[in-house]
C-alpha positions, 0 to 999 in steps of 0.5 A: 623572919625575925631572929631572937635576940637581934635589934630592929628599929622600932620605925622600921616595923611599924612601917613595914607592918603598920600598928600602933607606934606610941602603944606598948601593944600594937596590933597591924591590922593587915598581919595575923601578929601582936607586938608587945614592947617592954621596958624600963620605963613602964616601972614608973607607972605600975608595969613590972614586967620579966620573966618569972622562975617558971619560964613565964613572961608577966606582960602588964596591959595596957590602960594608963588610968583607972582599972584594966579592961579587956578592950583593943590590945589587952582584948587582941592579947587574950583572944590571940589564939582564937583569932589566929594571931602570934604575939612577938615580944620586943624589950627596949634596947636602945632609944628607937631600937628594940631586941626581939625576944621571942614569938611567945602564947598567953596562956592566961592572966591574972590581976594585980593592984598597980597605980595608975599615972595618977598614983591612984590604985586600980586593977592591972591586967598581967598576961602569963607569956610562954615561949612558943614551941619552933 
């Protein structure tokens, strides 16, 4: 069982559960989870994702360019519920490795204009996240 707050290497959960390894949202196909990464980095292309005053974690989607649309991660995000899936949260700690944060529950989304790795303006999806109850 993952332990909040402790540091896996990324590699290593890929191999044991599979998913896509270069995609912020990863979504194994032989397990009933989604792991969502964030960081840093993704500022530079729009992403402003962290927690809000409310207890909330804003989780901007995926999609490099143009608008955001509710197809493979974003889809599996928003339909996680319904399909039996967790979500578990990982931020960037270190190059390959990651902290988890948290099993977390979408509770909805909204949109937001952001640019895309072209600098042009489009629709963004961000996820509203709340901590799942133990």
């Amino acid at each position: 069982m993952l332990g909040e707050g402790k540091i896996y290497r990324r590699r290593d959960l890929h191999a044991k559960l599979g998913g896509q390894q270069q995609s912020g949202i990863s979504t194994p196909s032989q397990y009933p989870v989604i792991m969502i990464f964030s960081g840093e980095s993704g500022k530079n292309y729009g992403y402003q994702d962290g927690w809000q005053e409310n207890d909330v974690y804003f989780y901007t989607g995926e999609g490099q360019e143009g608008d955001m649309k509710f197809t493979k991660g974003n889809k599996a995000i928003r339909d996680h519920l319904l399909n039996g899936k967790d979500i578990w949260l990982f931020k960037n700690h270190k190059p390959g490795l990651v902290k988890f944060v948290s099993k977390m529950i979408c509770t909805g989304y909204h949109y937001r204009t952001a640019p895309d790795r072209n600098g042009h303006n489009r629709e963004a999806i961000v996820f509203e996240l709340i901590r799942k109850k133990k």
